[in-house]
C-alpha positions as CSV (number, residue, x, y, z in Angstrom):
1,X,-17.9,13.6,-60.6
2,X,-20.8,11.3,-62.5
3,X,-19.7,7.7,-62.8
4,X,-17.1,7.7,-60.0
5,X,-18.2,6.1,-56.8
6,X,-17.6,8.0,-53.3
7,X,-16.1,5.8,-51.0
8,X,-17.3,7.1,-47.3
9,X,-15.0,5.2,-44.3
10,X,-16.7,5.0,-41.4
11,X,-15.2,6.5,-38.6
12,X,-13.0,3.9,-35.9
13,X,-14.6,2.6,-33.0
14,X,-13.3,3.9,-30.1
15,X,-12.9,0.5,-27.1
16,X,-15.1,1.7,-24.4
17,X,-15.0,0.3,-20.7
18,X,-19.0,-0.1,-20.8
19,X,-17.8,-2.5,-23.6
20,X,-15.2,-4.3,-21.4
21,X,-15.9,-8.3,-21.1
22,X,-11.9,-9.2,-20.4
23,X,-9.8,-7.9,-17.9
24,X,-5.7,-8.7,-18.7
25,X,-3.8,-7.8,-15.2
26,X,0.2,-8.1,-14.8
27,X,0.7,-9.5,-11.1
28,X,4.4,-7.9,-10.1
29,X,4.0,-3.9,-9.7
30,X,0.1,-4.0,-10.3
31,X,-1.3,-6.8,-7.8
32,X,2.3,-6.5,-5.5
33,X,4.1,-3.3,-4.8
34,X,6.5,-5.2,-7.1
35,X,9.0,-5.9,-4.3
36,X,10.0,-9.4,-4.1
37,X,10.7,-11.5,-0.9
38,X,12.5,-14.3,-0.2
39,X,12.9,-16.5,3.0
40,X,15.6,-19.0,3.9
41,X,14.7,-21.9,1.6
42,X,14.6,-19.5,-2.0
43,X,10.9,-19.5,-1.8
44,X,9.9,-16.3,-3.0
45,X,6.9,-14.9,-0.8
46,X,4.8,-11.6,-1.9
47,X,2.3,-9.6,-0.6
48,X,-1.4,-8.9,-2.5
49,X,-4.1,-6.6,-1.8
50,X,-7.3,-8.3,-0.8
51,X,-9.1,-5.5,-2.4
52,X,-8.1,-6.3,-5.5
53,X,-8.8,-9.7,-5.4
54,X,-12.8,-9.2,-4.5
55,X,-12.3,-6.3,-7.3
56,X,-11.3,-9.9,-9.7
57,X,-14.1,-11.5,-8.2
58,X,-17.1,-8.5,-8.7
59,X,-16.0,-8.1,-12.4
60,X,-15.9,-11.8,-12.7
61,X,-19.7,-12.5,-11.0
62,X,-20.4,-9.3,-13.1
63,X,-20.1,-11.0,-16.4
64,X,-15.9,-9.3,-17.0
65,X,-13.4,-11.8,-17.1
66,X,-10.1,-11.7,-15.4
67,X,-7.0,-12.7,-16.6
68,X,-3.6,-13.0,-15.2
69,X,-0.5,-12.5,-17.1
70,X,3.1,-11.9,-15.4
71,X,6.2,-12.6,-16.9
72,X,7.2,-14.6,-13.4
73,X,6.2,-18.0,-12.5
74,X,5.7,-19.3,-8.6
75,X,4.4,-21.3,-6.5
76,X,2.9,-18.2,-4.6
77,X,1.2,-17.0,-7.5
78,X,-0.2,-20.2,-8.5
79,X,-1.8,-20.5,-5.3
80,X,-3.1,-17.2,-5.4
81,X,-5.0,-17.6,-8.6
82,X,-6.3,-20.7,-7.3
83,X,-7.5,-19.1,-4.4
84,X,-9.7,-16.3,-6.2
85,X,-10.8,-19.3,-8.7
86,X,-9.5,-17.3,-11.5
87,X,-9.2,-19.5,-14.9
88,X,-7.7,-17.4,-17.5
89,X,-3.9,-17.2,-16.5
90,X,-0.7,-17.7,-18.5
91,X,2.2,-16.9,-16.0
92,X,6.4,-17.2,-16.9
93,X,5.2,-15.4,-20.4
94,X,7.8,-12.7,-21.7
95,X,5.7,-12.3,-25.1
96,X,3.0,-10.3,-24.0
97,X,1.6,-9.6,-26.8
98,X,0.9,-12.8,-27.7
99,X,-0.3,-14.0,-24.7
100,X,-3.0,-10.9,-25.0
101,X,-4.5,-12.3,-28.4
102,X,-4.1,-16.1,-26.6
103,X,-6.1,-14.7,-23.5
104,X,-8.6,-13.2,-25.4
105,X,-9.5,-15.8,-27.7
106,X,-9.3,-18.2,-24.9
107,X,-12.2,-15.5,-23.6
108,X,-14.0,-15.1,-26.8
109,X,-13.4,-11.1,-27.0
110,X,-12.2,-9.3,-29.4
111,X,-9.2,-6.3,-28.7
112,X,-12.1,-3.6,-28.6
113,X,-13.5,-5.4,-25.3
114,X,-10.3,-6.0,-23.4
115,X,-8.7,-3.8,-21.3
116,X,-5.1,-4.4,-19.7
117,X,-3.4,-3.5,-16.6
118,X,0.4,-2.7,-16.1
119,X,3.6,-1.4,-14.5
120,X,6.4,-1.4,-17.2
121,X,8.4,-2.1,-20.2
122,X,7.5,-5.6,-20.3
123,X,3.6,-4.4,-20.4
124,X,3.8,-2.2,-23.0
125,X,3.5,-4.8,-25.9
126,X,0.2,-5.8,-24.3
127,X,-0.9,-2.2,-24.0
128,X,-0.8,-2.0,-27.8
129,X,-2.7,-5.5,-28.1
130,X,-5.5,-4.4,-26.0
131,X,-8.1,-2.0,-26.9
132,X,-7.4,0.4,-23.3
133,X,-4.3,0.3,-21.0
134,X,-3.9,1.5,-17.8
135,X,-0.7,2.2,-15.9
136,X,-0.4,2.4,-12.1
137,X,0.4,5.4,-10.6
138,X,4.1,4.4,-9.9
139,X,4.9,3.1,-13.3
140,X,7.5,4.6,-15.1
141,X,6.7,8.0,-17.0
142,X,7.3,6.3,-20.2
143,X,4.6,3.4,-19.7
144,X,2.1,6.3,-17.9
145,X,2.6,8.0,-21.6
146,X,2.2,4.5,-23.0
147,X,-1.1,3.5,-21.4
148,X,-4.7,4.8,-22.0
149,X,-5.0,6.2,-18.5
150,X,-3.3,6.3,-15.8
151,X,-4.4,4.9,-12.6
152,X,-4.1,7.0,-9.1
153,X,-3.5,3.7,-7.2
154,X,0.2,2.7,-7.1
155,X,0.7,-0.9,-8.0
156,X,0.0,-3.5,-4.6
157,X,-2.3,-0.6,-3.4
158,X,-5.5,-1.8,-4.3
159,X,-4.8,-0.3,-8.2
160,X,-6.6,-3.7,-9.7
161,X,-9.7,-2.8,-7.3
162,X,-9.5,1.0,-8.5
163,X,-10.1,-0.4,-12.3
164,X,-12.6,-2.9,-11.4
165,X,-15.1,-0.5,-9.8
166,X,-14.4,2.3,-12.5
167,X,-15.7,-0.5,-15.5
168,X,-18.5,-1.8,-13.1
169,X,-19.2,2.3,-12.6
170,X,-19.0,2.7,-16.5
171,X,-21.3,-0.3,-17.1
172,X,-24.3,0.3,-14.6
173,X,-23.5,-2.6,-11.8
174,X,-21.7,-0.2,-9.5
175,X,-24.1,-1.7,-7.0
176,X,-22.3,-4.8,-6.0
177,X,-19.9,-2.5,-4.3
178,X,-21.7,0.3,-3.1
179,X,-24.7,-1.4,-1.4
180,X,-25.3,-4.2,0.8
181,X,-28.0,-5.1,-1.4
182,X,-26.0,-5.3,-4.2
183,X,-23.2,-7.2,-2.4
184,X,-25.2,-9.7,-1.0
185,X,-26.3,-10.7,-4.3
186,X,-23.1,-12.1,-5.4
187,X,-21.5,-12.5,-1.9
188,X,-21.8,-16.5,-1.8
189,X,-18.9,-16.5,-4.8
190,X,-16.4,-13.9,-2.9
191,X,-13.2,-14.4,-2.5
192,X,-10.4,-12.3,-1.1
């Protein structure tokens, strides 16, 4: 083999959630149970976990960004992104995919660092932009298969907060949620 060059690849790096920065979350099915109301003027009205919004906001004071992404836009939701102070959010988006590599720019990650959350078909393009995926436990069997793991919290049943504490577990700071100590430290920026 003299005078021919070995050409060694080096092995693909697998996204890890200690290496999580950006965190892409559908709202309909993940942050809801996915079931929609509506009251006698149209206006739609939903209900959200308040666990996952402090979940949002200890990733967020933790140094992981949060980003929402449905495919619906509302008044609702607008004001509940405003409420957690959230300011990655593209909302009425049915090109998921695109929004991901918009979001994540708009972050400064790359694919390897972002990790996406998700109920159905509409999600799967964004599972495939994002370096890990999770389904909730109530998604459809085909997006369970689709995701990188599957959560055990159905969606609007605190399945955002279940992901937030399992990266802040993976990267050390599982201490904002498990001790008052820890808690107190960022409690001034909470939100629910």
């Amino acid at each position: 083999m003299e005078g021919r060059e070995v050409v060694v690849q080096a092995p693909a790096v697998a996204p890890s959630l200690a290496d999580i920065r950006l965190v892409i979350t559908d709202v309909d099915g993940v942050l809801t149970d996915g079931g929609l109301f509506y009251d006698a003027t149209g206006e739609c009205l939903k209900r959200f976990h308040v666990r996952d919004g402090l979940g949002m906001k200890l990733l967020e004071q933790s140094g992981v960004r949060v980003a929402v992404l449905s495919g619906r836009d509302s008044a609702v939701l607008r004001k509940r992104v405003a409420d957690l102070g959230l300011g990655l959010c593209l909302l009425g988006v049915k090109d998921k995919a695109a929004a991901c590599r918009t979001l994540m720019e708009q972050a400064g990650v790359t694919a390897l660092q972002t990790a996406c959350v998700g109920d159905d078909s509409i999600d799967l393009p964004a599972f495939a932009s994002c370096g890990l995926s999770f389904a909730v436990a109530d998604a459809p069997e085909y997006v369970r298969r689709a995701a990188t793991a599957v959560l055990q919290s159905k969606g609007g049943e605190g399945a955002f907060r279940e992901l937030a504490d399992t990266i802040l577990r993976a990267q050390g700071k599982q201490g904002v949620y498990e001790t008052a100590q820890g808690y107190a430290k960022v409690m001034s920026e909470m939100a629910q």
